[in-house]
C-alpha positions as CSV (number, residue, x, y, z in Angstrom):
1,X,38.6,-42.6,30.6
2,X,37.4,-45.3,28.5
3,X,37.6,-45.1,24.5
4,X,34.7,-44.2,23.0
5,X,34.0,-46.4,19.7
6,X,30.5,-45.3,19.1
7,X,29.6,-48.6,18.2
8,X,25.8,-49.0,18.2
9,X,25.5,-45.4,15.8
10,X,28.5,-47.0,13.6
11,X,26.8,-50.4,12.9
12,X,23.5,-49.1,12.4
13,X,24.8,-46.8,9.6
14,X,26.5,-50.2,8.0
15,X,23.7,-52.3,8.6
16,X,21.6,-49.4,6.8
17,X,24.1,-49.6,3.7
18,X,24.0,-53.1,3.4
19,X,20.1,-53.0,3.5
20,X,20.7,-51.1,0.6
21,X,22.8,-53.6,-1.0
22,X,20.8,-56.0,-0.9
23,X,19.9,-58.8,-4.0
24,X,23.6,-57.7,-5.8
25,X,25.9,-60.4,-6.4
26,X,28.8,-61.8,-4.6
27,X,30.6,-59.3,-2.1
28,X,28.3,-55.9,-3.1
29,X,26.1,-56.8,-1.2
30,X,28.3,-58.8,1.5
31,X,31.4,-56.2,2.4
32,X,30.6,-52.8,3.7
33,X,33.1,-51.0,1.3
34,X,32.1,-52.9,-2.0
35,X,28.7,-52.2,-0.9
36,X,28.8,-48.8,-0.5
37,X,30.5,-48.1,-3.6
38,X,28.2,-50.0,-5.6
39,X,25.2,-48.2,-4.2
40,X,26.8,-44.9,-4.5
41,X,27.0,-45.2,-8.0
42,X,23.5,-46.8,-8.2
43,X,22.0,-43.7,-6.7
44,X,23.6,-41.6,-9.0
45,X,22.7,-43.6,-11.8
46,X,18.8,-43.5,-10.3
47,X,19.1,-39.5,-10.0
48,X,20.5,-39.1,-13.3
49,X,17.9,-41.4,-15.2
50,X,15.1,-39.5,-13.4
51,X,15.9,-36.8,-15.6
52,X,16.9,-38.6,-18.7
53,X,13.6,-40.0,-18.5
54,X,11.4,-37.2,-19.2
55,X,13.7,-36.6,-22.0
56,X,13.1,-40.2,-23.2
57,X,9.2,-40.0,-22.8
58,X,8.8,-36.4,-24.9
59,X,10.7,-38.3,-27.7
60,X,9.0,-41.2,-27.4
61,X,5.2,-38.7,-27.8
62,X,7.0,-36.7,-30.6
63,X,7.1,-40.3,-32.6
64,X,4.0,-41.5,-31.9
65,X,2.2,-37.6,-32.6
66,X,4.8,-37.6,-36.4
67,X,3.7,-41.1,-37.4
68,X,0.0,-40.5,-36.9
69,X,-0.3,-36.8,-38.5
70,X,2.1,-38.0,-41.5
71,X,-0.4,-40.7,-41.9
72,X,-3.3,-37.4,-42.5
73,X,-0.5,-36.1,-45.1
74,X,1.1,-33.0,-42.9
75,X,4.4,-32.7,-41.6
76,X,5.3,-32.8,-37.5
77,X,6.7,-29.4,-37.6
78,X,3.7,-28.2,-39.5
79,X,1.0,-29.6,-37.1
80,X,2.9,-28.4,-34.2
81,X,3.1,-24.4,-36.1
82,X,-1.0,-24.8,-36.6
83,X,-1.4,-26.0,-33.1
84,X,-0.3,-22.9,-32.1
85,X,-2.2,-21.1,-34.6
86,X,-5.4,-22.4,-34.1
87,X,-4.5,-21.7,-30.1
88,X,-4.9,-25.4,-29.1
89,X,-2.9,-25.8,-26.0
90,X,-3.0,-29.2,-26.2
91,X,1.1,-30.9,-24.7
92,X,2.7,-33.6,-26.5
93,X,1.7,-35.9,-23.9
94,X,-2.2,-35.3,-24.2
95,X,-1.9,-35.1,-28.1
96,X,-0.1,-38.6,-28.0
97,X,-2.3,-40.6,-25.6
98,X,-5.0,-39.1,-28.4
99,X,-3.0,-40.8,-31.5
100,X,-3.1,-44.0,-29.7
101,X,-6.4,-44.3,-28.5
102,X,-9.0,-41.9,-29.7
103,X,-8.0,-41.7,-33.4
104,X,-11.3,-39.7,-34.2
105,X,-10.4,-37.2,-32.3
106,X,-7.2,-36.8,-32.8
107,X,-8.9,-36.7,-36.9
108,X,-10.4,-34.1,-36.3
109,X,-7.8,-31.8,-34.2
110,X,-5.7,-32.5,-37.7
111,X,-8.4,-31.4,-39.3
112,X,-8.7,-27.8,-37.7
113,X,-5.5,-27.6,-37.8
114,X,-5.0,-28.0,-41.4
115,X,-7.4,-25.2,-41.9
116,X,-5.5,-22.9,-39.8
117,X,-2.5,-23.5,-41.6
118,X,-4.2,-22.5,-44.8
């Protein structure tokens, strides 16, 4: 019986992991084992920073919502405590976006929520 090399599976799989490699320099994206390596670390980088992320972006809406309420003479940690006093279930995300570019509104949620803090 002849050997069986299962050629046309194994070269697909390459050619699929070189497609992958594609556009990094010199042999990553030329030899199968430099290749693989590279994007098996560049997946896991892409996994991890999916997370880090949303980490990055809640810090990034804490800054903006702390520079715009200290500018209307109340702490961060204040505002946040009469948010949830004056039951305005508003995220960080919403509250942000609102700093940037509706400052009247955003006013005027500082303004209720000074009252509730009162």
């Amino acid at each position: 019986m002849a050997r069986a090399t299962n050629a046309p599976a194994s070269r697909r799989r390459r050619k699929k992991r070189l497609e992958l490699a594609k556009g990094y320099y010199g042999g990553r994206h030329r030899l199968y084992r430099s290749a693989t390596e590279t994007v098996n670390r560049a997946m896991a980088y892409s996994w991890r920073d999916r997370k880090v992320k949303k980490r990055v972006f809640r810090n990034v809406w804490t800054l903006r919502i702390n520079a715009a309420v200290r500018a209307e003479g109340i702490s961060y940690s204040k505002f946040i405590n009469g948010l949830k006093k004056a039951k305005i279930a508003l995220d960080r995300k919403i509250l942000a976006n609102l700093a940037l570019e509706q400052p009247k509104v955003f006013n005027a949620i500082v303004q209720l929520v000074k009252q509730n803090i009162k």
